[in-house]
CHARMM-style PDB file with segment names, atoms N, HN, CA, C and O in Angstrom:
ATOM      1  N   UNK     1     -17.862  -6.162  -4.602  1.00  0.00      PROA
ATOM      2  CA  UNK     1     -17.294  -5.283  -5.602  1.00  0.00      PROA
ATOM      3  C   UNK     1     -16.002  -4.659  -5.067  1.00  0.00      PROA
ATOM      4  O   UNK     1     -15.834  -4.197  -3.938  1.00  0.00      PROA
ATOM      5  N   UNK     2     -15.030  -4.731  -6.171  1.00  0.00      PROA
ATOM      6  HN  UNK     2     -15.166  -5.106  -7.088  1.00  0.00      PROA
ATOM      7  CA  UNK     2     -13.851  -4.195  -5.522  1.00  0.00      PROA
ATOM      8  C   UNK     2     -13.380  -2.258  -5.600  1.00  0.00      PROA
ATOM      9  O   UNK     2     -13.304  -1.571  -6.619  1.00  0.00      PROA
ATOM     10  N   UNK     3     -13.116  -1.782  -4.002  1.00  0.00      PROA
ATOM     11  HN  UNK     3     -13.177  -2.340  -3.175  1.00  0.00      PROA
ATOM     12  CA  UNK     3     -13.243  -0.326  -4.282  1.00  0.00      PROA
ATOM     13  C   UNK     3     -12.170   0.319  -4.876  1.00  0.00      PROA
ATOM     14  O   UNK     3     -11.027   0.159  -4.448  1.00  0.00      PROA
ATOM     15  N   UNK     4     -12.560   1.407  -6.317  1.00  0.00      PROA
ATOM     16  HN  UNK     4     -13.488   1.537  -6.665  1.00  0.00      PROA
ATOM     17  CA  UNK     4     -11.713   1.580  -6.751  1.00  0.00      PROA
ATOM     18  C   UNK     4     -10.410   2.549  -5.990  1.00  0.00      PROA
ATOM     19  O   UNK     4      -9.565   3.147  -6.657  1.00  0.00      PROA
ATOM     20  N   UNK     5     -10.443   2.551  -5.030  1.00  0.00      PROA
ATOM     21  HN  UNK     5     -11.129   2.066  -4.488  1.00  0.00      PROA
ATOM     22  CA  UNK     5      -9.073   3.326  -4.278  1.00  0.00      PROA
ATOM     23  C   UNK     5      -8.892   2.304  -3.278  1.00  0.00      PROA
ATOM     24  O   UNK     5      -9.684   1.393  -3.040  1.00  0.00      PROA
ATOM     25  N   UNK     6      -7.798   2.522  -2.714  1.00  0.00      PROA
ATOM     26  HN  UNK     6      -7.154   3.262  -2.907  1.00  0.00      PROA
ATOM     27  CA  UNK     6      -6.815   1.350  -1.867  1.00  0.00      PROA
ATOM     28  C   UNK     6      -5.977   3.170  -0.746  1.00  0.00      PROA
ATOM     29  O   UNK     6      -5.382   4.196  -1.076  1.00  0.00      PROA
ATOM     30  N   UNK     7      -6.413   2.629   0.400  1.00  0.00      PROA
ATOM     31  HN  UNK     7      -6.895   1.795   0.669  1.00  0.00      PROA
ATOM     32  CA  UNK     7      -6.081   3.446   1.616  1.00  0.00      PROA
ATOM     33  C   UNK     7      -4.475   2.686   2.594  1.00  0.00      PROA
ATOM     34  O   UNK     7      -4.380   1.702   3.327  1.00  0.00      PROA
ATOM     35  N   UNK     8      -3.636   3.532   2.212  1.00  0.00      PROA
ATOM     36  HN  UNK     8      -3.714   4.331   1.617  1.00  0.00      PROA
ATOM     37  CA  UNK     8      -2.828   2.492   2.700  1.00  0.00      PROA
ATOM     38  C   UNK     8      -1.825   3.361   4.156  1.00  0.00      PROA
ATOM     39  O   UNK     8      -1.300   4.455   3.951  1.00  0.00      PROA
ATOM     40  N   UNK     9      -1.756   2.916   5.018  1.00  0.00      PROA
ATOM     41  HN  UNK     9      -2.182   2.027   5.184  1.00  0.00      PROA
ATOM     42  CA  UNK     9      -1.608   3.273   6.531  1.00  0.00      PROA
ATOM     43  C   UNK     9      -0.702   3.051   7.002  1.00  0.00      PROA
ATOM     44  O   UNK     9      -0.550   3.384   8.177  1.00  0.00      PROA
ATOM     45  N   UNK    10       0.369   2.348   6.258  1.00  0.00      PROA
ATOM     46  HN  UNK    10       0.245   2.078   5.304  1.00  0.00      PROA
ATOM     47  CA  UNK    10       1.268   1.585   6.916  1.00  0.00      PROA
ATOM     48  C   UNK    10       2.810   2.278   5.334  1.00  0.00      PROA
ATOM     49  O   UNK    10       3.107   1.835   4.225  1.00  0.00      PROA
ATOM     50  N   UNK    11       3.274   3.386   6.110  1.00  0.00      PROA
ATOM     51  HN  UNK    11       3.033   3.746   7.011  1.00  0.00      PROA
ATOM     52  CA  UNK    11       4.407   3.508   5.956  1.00  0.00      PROA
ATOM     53  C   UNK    11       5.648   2.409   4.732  1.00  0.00      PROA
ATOM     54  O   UNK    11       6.223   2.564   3.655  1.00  0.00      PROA
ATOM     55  N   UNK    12       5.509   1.400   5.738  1.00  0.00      PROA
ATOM     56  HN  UNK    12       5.042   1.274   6.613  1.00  0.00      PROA
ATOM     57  CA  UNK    12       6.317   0.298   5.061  1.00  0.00      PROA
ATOM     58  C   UNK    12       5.432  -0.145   3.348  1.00  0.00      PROA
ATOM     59  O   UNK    12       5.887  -0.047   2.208  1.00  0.00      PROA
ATOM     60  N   UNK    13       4.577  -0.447   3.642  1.00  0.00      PROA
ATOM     61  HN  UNK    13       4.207  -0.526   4.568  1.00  0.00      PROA
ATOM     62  CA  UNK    13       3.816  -1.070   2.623  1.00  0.00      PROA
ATOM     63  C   UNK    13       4.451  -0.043   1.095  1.00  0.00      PROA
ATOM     64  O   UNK    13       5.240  -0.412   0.225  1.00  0.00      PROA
ATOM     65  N   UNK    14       3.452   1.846   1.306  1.00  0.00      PROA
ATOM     66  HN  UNK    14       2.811   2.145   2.013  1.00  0.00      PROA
ATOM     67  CA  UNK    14       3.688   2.644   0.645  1.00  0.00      PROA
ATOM     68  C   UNK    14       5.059   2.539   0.246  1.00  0.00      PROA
ATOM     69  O   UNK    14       5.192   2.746  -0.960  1.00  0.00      PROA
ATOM     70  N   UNK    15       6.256   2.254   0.930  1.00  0.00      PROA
ATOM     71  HN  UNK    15       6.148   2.086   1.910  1.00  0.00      PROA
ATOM     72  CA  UNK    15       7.565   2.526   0.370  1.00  0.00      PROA
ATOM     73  C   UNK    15       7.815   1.560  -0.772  1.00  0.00      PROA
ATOM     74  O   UNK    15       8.140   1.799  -1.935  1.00  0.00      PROA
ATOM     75  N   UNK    16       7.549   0.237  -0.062  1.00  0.00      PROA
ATOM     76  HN  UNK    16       7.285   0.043   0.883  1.00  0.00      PROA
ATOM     77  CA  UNK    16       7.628  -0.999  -1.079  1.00  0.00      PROA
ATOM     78  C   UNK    16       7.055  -0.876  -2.548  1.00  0.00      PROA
ATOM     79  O   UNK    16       7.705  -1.056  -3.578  1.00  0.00      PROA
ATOM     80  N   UNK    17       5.917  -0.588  -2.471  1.00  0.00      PROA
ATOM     81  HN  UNK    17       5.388  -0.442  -1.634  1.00  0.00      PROA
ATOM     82  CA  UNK    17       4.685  -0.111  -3.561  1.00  0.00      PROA
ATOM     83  C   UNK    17       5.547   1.112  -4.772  1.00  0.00      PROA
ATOM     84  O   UNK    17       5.545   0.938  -5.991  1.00  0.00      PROA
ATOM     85  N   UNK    18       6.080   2.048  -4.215  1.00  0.00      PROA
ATOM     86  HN  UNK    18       6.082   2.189  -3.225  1.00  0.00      PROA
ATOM     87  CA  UNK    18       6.444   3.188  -5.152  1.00  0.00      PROA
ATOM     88  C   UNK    18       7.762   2.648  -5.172  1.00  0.00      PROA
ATOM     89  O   UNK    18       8.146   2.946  -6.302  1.00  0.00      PROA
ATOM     90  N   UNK    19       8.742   2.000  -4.577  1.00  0.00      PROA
ATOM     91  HN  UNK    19       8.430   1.757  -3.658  1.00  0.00      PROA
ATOM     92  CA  UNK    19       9.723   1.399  -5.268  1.00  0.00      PROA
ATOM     93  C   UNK    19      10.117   0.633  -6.397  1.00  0.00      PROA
ATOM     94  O   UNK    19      10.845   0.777  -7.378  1.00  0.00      PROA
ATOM     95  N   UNK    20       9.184  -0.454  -5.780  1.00  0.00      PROA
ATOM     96  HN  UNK    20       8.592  -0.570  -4.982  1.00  0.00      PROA
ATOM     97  CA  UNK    20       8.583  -1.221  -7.054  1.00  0.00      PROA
ATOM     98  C   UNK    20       8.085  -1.309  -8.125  1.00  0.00      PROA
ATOM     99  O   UNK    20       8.144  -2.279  -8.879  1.00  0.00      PROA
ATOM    100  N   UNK    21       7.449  -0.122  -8.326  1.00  0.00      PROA
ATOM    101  HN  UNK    21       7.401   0.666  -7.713  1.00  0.00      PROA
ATOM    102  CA  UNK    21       6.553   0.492  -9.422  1.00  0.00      PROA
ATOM    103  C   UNK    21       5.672  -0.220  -9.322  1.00  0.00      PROA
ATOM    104  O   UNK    21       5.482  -0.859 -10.357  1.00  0.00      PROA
ATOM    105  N   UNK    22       4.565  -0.575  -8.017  1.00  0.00      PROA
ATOM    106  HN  UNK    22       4.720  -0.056  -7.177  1.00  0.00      PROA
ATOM    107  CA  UNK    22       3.400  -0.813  -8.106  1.00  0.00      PROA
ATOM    108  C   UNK    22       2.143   0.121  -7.684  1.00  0.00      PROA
ATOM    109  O   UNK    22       1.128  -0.147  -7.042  1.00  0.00      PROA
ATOM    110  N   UNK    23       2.555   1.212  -8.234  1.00  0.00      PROA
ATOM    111  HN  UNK    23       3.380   1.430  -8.756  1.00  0.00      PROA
ATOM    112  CA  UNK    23       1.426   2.232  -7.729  1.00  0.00      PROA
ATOM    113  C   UNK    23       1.898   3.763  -8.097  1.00  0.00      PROA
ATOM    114  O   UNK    23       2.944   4.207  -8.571  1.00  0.00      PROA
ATOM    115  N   UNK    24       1.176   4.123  -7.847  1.00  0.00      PROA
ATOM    116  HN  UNK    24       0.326   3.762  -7.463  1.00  0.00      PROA
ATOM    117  CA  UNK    24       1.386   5.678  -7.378  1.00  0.00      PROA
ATOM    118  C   UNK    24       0.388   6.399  -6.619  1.00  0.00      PROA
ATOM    119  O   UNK    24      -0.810   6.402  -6.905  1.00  0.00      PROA
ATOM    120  N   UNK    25       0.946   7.048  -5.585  1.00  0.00      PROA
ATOM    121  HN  UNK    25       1.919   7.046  -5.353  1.00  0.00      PROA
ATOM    122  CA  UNK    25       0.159   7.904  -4.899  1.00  0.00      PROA
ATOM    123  C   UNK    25      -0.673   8.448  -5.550  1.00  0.00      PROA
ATOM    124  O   UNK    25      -0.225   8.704  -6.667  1.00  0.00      PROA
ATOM    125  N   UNK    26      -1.967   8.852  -5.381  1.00  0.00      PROA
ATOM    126  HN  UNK    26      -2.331   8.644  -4.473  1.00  0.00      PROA
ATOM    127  CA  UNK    26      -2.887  10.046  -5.449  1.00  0.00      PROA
ATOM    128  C   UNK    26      -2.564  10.947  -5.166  1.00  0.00      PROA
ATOM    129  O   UNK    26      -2.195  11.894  -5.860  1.00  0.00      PROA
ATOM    130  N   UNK    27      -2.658  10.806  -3.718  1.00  0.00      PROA
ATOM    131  HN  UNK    27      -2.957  10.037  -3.154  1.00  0.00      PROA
ATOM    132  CA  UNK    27      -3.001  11.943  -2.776  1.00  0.00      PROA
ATOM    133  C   UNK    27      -2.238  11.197  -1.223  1.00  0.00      PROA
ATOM    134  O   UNK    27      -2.202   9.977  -1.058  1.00  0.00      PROA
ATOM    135  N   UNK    28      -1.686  12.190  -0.215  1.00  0.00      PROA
ATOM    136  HN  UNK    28      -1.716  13.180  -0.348  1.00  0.00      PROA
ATOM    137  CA  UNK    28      -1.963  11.702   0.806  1.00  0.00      PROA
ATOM    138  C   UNK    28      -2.538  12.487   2.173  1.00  0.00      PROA
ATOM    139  O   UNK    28      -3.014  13.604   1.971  1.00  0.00      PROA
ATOM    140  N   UNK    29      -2.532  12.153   3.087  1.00  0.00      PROA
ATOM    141  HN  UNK    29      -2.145  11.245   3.252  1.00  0.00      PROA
ATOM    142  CA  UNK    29      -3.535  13.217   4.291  1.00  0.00      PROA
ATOM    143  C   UNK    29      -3.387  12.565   5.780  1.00  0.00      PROA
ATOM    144  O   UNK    29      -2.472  11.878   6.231  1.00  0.00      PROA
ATOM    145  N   UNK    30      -4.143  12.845   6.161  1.00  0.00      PROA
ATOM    146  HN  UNK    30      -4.886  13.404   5.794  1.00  0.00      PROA
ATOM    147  CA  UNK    30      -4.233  13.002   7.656  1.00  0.00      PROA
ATOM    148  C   UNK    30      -5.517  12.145   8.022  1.00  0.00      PROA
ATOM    149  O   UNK    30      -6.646  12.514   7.698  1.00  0.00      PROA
ATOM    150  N   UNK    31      -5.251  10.903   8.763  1.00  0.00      PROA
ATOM    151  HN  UNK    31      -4.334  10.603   9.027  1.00  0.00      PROA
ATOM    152  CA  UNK    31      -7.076  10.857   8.918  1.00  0.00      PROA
ATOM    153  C   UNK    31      -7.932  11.919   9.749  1.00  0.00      PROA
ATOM    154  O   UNK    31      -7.326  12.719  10.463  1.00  0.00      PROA
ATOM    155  N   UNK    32      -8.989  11.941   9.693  1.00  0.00      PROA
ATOM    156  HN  UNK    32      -9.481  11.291   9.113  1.00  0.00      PROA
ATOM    157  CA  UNK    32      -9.485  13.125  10.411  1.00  0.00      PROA
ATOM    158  C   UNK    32      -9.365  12.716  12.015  1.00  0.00      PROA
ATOM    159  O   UNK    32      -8.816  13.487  12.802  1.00  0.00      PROA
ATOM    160  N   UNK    33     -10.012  11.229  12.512  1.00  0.00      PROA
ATOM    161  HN  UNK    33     -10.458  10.603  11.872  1.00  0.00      PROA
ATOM    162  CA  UNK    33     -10.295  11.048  13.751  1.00  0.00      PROA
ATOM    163  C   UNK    33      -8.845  10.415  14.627  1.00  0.00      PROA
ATOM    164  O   UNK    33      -8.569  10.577  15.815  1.00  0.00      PROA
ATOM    165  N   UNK    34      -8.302   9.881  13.879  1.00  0.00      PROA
ATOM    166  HN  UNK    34      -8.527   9.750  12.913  1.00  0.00      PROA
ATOM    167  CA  UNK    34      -6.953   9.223  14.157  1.00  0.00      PROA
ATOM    168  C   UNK    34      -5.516  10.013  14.220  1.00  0.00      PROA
ATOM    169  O   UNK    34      -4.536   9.841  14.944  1.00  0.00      PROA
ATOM    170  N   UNK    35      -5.802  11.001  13.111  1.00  0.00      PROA
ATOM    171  HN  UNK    35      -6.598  11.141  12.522  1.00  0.00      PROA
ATOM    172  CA  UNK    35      -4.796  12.266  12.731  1.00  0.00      PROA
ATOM    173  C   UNK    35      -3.402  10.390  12.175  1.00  0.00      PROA
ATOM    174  O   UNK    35      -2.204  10.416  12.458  1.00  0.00      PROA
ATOM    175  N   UNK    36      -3.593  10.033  11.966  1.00  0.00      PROA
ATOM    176  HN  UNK    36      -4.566  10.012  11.736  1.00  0.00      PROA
ATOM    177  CA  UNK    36      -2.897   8.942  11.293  1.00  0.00      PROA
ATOM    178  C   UNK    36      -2.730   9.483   9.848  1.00  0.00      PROA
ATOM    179  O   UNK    36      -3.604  10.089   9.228  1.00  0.00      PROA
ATOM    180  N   UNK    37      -1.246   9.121   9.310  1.00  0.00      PROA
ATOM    181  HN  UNK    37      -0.536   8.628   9.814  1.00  0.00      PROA
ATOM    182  CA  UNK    37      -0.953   9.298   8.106  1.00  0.00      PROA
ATOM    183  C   UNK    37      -1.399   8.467   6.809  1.00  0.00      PROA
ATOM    184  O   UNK    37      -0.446   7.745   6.518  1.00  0.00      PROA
ATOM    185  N   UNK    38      -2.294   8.302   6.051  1.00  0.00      PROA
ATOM    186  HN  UNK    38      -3.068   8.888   6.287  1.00  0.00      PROA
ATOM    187  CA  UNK    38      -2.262   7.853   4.894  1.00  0.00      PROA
ATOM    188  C   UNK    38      -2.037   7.767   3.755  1.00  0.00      PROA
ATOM    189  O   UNK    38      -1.606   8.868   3.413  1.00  0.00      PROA
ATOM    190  N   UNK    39      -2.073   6.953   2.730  1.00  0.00      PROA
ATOM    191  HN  UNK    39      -2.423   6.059   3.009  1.00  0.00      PROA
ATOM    192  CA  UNK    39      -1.740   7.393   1.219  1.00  0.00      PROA
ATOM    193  C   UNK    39      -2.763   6.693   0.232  1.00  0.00      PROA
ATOM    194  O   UNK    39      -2.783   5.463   0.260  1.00  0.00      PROA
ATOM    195  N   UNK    40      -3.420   7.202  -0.440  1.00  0.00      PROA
ATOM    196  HN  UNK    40      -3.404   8.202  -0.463  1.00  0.00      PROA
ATOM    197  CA  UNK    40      -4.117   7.137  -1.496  1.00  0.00      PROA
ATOM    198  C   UNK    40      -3.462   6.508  -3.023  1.00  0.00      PROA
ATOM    199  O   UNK    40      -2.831   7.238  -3.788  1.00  0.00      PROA
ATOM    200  N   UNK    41      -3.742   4.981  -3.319  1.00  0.00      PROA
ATOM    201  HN  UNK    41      -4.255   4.388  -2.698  1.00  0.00      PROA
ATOM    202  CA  UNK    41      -3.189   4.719  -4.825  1.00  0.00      PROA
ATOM    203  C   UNK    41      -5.115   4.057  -5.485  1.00  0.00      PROA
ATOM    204  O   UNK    41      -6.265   3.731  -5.189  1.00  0.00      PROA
ATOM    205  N   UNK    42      -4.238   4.239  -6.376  1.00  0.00      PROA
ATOM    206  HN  UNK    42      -3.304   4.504  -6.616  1.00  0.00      PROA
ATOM    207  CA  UNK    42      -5.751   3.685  -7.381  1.00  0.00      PROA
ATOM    208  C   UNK    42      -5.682   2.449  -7.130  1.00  0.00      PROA
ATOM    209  O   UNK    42      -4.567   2.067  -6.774  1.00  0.00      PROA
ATOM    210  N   UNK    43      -6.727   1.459  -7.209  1.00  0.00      PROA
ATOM    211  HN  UNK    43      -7.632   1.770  -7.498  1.00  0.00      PROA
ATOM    212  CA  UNK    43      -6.487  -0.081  -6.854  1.00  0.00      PROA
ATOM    213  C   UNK    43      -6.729  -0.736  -8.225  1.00  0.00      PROA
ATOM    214  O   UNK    43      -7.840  -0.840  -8.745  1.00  0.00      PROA
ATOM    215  N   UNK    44      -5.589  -1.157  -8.745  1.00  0.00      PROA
ATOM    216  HN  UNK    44      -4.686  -1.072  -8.322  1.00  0.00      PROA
ATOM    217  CA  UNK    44      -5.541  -1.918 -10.026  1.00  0.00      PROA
ATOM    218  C   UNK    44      -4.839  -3.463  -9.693  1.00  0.00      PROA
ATOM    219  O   UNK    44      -4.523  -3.894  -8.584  1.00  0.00      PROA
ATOM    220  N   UNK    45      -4.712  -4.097 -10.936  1.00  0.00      PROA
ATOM    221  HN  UNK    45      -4.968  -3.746 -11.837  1.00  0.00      PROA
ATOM    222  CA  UNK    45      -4.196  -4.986 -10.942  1.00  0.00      PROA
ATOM    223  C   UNK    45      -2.589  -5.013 -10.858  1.00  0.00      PROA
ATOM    224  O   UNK    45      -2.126  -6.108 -10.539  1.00  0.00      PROA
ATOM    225  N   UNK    46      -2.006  -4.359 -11.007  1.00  0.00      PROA
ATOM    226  HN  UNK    46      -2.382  -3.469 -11.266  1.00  0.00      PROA
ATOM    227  CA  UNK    46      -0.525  -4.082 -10.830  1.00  0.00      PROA
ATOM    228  C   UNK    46      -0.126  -3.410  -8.949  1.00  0.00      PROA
ATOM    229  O   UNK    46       0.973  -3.522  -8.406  1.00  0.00      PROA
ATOM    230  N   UNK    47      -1.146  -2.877  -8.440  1.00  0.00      PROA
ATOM    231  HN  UNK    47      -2.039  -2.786  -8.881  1.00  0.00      PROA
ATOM    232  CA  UNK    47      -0.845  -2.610  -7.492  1.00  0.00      PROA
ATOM    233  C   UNK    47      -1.808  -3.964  -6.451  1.00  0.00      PROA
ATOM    234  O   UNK    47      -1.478  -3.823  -5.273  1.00  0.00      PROA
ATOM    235  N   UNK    48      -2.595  -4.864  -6.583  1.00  0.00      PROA
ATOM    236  HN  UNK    48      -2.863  -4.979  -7.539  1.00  0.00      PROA
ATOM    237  CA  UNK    48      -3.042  -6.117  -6.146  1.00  0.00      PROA
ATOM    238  C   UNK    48      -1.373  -6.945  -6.167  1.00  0.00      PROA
ATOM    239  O   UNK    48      -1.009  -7.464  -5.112  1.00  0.00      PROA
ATOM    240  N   UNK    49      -0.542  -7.010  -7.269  1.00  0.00      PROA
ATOM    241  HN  UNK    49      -0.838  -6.589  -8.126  1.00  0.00      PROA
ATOM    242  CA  UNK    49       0.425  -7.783  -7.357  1.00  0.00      PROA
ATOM    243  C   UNK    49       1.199  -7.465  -6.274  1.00  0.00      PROA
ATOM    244  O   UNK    49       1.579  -8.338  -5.495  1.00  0.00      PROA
ATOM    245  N   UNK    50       1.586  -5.840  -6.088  1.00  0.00      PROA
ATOM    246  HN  UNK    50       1.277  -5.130  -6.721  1.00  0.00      PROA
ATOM    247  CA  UNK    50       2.509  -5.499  -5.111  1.00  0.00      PROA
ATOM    248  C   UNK    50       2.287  -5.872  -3.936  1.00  0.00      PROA
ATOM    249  O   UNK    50       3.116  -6.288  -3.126  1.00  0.00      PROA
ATOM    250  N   UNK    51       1.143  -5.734  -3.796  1.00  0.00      PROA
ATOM    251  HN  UNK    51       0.470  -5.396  -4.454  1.00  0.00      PROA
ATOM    252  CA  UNK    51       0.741  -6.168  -2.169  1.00  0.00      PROA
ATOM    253  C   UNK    51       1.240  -7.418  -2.150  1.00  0.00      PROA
ATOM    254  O   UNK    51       2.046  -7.837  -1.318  1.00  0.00      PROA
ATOM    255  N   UNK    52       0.757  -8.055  -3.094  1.00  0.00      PROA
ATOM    256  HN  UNK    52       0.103  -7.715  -3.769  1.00  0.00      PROA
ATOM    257  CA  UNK    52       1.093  -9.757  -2.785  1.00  0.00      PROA
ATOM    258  C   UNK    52       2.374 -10.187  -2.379  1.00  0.00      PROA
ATOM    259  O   UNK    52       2.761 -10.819  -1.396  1.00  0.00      PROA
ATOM    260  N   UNK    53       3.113  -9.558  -3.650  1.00  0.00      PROA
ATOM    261  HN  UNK    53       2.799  -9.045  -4.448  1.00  0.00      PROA
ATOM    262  CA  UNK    53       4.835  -9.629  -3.353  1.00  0.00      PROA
ATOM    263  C   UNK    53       5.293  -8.886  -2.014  1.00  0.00      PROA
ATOM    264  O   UNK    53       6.291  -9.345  -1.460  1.00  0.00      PROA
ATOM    265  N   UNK    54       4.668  -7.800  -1.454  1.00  0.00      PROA
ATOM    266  HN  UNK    54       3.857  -7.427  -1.904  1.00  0.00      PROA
ATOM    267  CA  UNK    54       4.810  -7.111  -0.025  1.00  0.00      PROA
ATOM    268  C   UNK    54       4.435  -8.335   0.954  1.00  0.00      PROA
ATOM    269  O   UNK    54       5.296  -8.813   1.692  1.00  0.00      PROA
ATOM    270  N   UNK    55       3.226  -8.780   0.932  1.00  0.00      PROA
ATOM    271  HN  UNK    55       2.526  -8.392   0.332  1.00  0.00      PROA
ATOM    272  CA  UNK    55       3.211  -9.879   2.068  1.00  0.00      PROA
ATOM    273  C   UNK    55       4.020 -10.879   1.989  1.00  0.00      PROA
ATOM    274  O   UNK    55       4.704 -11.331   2.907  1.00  0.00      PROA
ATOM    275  N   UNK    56       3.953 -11.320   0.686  1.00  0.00      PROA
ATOM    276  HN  UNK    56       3.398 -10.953  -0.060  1.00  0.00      PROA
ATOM    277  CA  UNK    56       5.071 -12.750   0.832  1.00  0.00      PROA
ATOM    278  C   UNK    56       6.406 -12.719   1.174  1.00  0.00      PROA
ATOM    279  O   UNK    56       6.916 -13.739   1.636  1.00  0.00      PROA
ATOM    280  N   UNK    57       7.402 -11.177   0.944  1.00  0.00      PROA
ATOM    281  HN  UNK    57       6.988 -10.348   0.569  1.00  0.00      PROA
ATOM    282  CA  UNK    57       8.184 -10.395   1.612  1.00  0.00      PROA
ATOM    283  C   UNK    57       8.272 -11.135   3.167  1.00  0.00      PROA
ATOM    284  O   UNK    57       8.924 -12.029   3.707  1.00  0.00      PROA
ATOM    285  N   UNK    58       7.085 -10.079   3.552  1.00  0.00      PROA
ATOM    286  HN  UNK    58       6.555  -9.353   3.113  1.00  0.00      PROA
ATOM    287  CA  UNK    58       7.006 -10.226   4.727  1.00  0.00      PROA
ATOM    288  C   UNK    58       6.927 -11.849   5.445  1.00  0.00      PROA
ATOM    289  O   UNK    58       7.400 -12.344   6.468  1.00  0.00      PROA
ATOM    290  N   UNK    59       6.551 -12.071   4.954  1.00  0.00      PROA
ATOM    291  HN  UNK    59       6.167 -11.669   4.123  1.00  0.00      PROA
ATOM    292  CA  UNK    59       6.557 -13.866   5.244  1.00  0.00      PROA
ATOM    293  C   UNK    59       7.674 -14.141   5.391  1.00  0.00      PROA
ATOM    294  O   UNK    59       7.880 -14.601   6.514  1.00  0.00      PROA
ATOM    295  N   UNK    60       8.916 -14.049   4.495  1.00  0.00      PROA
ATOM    296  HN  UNK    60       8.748 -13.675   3.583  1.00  0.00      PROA
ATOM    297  CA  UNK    60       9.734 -14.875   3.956  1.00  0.00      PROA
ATOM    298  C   UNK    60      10.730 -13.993   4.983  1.00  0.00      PROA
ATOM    299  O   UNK    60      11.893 -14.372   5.122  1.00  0.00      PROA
ATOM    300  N   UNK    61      10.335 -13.033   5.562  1.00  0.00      PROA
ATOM    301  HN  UNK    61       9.390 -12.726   5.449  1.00  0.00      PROA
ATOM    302  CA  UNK    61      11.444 -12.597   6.795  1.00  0.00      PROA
ATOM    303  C   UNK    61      11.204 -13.053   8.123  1.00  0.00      PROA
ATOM    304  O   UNK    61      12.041 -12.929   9.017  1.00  0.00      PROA
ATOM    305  N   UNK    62      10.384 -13.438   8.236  1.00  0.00      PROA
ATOM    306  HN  UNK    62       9.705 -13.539   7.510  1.00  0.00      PROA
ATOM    307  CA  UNK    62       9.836 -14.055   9.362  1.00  0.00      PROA
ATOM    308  C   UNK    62      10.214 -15.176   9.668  1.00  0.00      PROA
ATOM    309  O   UNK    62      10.389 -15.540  10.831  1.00  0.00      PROA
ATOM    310  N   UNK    63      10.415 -15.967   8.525  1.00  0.00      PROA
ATOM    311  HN  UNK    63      10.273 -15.671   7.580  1.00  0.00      PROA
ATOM    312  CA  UNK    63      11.010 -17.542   8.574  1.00  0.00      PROA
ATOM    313  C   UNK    63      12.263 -17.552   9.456  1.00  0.00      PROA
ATOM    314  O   UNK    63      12.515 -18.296  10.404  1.00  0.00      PROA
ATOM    315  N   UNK    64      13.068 -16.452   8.875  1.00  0.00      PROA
ATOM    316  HN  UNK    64      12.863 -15.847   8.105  1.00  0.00      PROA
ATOM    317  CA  UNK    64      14.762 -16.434   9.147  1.00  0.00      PROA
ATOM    318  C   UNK    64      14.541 -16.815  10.826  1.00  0.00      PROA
ATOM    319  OT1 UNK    64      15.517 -16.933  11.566  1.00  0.00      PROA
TER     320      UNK     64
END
């Protein structure tokens, strides 16, 4: 079953995501044990796309 929130940890990702208009923050925080920064989006189908287009991104810089 897929969970309805998406925890996202990685700086880069979040920027891509709210640029794009694949998401929007919730919320964001602190982990408790890590003190690591996170961000909270709802996990829909529009923000599944972003990711996708974020990795394949990332792929396609890697080639160079």
């Amino acid at each position: 079953m897929k969970s309805k929130y998406f925890f996202c940890y990685d700086p880069r990702l979040k920027r891509f995501l709210i640029a794009n208009n694949h998401g929007r923050i919730i919320t964001h925080a602190l982990h408790n044990k890590t003190k690591r920064p996170f961000w909270l989006f709802e996990n829909d189908d529009n923000l599944d796309n972003g990711i996708k287009k974020y990795r394949e991104y990332i792929e396609q810089s890697k080639v160079i």
